[in-house]
C-alpha positions in Angstrom: -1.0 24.5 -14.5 -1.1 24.9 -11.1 2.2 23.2 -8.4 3.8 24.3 -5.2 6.8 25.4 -5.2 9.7 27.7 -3.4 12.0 30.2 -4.8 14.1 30.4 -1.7 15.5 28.2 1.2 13.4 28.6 4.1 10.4 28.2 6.5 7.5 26.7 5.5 6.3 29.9 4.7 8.1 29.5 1.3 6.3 27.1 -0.3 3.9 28.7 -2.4 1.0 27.2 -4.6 1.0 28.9 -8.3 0.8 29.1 -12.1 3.8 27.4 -13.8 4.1 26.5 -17.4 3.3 22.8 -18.4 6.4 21.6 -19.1 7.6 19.8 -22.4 8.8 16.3 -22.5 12.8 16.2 -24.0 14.5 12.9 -25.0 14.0 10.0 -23.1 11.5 11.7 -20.8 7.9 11.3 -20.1 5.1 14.0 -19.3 3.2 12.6 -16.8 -0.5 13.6 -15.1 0.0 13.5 -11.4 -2.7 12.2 -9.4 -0.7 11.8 -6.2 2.9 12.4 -4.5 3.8 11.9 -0.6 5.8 13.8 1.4 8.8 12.4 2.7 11.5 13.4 5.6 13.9 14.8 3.0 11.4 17.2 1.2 11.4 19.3 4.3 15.4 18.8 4.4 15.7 20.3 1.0 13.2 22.7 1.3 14.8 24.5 4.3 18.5 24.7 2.5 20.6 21.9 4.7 21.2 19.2 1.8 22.0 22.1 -0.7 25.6 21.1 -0.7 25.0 17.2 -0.9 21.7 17.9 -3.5 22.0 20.7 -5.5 19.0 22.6 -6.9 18.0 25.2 -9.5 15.4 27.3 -8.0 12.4 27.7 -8.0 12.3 23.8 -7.0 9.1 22.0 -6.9 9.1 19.4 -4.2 7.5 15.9 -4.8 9.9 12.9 -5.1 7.2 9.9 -5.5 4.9 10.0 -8.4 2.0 8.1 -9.4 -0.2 8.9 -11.9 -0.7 8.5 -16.0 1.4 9.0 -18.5 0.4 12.4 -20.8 2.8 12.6 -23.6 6.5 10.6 -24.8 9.3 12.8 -25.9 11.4 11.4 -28.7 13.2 7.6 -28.0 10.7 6.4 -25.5 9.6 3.0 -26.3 8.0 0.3 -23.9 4.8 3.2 -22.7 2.0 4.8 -24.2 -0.2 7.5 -23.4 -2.9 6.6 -20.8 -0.5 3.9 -18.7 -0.5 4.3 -14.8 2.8 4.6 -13.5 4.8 5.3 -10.2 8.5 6.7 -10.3 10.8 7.8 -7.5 11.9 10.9 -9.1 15.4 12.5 -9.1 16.1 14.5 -6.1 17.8 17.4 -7.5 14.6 18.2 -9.5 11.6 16.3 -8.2 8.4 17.9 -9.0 5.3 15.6 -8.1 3.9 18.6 -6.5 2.3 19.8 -9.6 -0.5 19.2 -12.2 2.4 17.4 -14.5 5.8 16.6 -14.7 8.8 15.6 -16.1 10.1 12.1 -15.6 12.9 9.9 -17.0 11.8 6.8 -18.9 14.2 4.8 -17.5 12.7 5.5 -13.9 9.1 4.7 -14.4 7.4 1.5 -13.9 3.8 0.3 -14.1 1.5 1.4 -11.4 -0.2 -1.4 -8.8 -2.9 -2.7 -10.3 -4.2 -4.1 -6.5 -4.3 -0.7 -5.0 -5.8 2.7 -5.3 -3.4 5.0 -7.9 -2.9 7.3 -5.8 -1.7 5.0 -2.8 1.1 4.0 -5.3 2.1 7.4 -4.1 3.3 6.1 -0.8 5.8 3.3 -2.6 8.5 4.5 -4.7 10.7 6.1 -2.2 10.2 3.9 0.5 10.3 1.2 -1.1 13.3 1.7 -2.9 15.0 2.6 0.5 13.6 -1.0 1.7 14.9 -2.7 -1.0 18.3 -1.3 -1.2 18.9 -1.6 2.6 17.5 -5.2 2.7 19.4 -7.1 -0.5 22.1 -4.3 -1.3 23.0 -3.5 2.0 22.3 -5.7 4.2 22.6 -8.7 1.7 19.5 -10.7 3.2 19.6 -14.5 2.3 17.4 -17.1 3.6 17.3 -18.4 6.9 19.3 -15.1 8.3 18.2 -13.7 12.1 17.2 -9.8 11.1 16.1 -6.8 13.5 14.7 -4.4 12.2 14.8 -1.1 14.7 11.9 1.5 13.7 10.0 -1.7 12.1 6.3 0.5 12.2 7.7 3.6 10.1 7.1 3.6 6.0 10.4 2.3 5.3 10.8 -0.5 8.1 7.5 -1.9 7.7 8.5 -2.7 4.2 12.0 -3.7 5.1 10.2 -6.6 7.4 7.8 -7.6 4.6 11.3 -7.9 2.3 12.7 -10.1 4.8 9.9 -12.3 5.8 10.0 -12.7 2.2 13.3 -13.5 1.6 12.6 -16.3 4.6 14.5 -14.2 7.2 14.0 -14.6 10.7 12.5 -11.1 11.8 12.1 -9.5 15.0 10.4 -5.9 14.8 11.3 -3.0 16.8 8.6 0.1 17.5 5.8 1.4 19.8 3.1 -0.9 20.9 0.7 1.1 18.4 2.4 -0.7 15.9 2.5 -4.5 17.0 -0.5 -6.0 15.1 0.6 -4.7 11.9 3.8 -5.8 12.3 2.9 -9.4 13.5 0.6 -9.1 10.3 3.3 -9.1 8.2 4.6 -12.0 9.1 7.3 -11.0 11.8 8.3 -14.2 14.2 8.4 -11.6 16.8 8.0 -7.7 17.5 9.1 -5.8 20.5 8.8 -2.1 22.0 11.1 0.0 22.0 15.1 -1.4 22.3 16.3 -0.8 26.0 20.3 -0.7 24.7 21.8 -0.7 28.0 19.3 -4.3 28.6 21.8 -5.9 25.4 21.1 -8.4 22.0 20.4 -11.0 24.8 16.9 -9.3 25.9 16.1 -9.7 22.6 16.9 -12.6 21.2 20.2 -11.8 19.7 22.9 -10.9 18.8 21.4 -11.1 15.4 23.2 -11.7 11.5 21.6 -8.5 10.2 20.6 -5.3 12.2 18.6 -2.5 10.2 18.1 0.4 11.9 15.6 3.5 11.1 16.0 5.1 14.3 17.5 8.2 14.7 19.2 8.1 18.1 22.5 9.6 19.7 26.4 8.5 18.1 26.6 6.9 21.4 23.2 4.9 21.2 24.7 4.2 17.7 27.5 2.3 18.6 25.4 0.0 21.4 24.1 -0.8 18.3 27.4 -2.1 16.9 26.4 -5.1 20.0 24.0 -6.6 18.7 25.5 -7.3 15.5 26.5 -11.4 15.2 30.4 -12.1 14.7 30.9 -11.5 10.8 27.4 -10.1 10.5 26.3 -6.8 8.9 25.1 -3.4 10.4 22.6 -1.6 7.7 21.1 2.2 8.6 18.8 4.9 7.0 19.7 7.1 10.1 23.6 7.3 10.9 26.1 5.1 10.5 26.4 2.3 12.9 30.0 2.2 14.0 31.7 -1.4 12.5 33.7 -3.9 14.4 36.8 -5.5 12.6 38.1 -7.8 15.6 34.4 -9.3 15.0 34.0 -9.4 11.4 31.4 -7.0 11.6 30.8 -5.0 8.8 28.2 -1.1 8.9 26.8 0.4 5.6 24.8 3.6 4.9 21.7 4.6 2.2 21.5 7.1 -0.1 18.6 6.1 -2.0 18.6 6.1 -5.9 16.2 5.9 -8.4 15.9 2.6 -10.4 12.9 1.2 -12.6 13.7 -1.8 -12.7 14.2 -2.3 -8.9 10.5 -0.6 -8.5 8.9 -3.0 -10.9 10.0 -6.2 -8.9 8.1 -3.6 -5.9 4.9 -3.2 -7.7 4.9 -7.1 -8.5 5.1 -7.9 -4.9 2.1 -5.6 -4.3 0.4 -7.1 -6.8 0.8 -10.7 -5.3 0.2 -9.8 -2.2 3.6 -9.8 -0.5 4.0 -6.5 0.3 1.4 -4.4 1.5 1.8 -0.8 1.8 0.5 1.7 5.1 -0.8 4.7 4.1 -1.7 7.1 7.3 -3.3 9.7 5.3 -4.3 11.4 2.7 -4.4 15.0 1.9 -4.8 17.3 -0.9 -1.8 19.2 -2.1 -2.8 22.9 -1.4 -1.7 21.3 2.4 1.6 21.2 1.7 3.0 23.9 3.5 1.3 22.6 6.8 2.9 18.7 6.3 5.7 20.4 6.2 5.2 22.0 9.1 3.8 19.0 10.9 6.8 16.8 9.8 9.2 19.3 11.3 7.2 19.2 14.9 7.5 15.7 14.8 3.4 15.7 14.3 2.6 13.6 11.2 1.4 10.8 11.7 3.5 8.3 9.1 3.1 8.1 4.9 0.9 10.7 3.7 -0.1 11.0 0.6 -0.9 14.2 -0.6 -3.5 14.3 -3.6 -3.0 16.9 -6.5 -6.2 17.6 -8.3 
């Protein structure tokens, strides 16, 4: 079978699209027929060696966190699939693999694909949406009736973030570009704003606010503006740096590492399915492109959640 893959930390230029042997499904894993993976910010991170400390790899590594496609063969003591279901996964990120014809994936993290939406679109959730939902309910504890901003409200994980909320029956205002205020006011926010100006404060705004999500990735100092407008005993939730806390206010800051969970993902894919959460897919591209995503990513040139196809 054919998959990209890279022997090396490096460049771009390492990623290389080759034969590789099928691989065979073990205990409590699944053999899977990709039909689509995305590319997210931390394949490029891993790829070029800086989370090799914090992720560690066996190379050659084939990158491709989020899976979606059909289920090819069960290894022994998987019960609850059968060969031919769709499903999605957020694979583990010490050994990924999307980027290929098949791959290996734990039972425990697949659920059933979308049935409202192309297959390969599911590509676009797993990740992302596990990153939403972890910030939103684990982190961030969202409860009905609770004032939210959401900083970086357009990108793949904070447009689903505001969907969570507005869900939840959270009071949301959305922050990002222009470009993205329709959408954003499509998903039901009760108000969406450009860009924050920090040194303007909550006030400007319409806070301080009980919950503050941010998916910005701005200075330590910009960070800690941040910390303002927090409410008195609220909470401070970020994908992108920690937002410093403040005790003599009650307010509290938590961080994401995103982890895999099926279960988690299924309540994801029901929400699809009725209509609650709708996911933004910029592009789609076929995975022989890899290498130039990657590059794209890195000059800040892509242009949100692609998709990228694998035939």
């Amino acid at each position: 079978m054919k998959a990209i893959r890279f022997h090396e930390f490096g460049g771009t230029e390492v990623l290389r699209y080759e034969d590789v042997d099928r691989p065979v499904p073990g205990a409590g894993q699944v053999l899977v027929r990709v039909a689509a993976t995305s590319f997210n910010p931390v394949d490029d991170h891993i790829r070029a060696g800086v989370l090799a400390e914090m992720i560690p790899i066996a190379l050659p590594y084939v990158p491709g966190i989020d899976l979606a496609g059909t289920v090819a063969e069960l290894g022994a003591d998987v019960t609850g699939l059968e060969v031919g279901d769709r499903v999605v996964a957020m694979l583990p990120l010490d050994t990924a693999g999307a980027a290929a014809e098949y791959v290996l994936a734990p039972a425990e993290s697949l659920a059933p694909a979308p049935r409202t939406i192309e297959l390969i679109d599911a590509a676009a959730l797993p990740l992302t949406g596990l990153a939403a939902w972890q910030t939103a309910f684990e982190l961030a504890e969202l409860k009905p009736g609770r004032t939210v901003l959401v900083n970086g409200a357009g990108g793949a994980v904070g447009s689903l973030v505001v969907q969570l909320a507005v869900d939840a029956g959270a009071h949301v205002t959305a922050v990002d570009a222009p470009q993205h205020a329709d959408r954003l006011r499509g998903y039901g926010a009760d108000r969406v704003v450009g860009p924050l100006d920090l040194a303007a404060g909550p006030a400007a705004v319409g806070g301080p606010f009980q919950v503050v999500v941010n998916h910005v990735r701005v200075s330590p100092e910009e960070l800690a503006q941040l910390t303002h407008y927090v409410a008195d005993s609220g909470i401070a939730a970020s994908t992108a740096g920690p937002i410093p806390e403040d005790p003599a206010r009650g307010v509290r800051s938590a961080s994401l590492w995103v982890r895999s969970d099926g279960a988690q993902l299924t309540e994801l894919v029901a929400k699809v399915d009725a209509g609650k959460l709708r996911i933004h897919v910029a592009a789609r591209r076929p995975v022989a492109e890899l290498s130039a995503m990657h590059e794209e990513a890195g000059a800040g040139r892509l242009p949100g959640k692609t998709v990228v196809l694998v035939p």
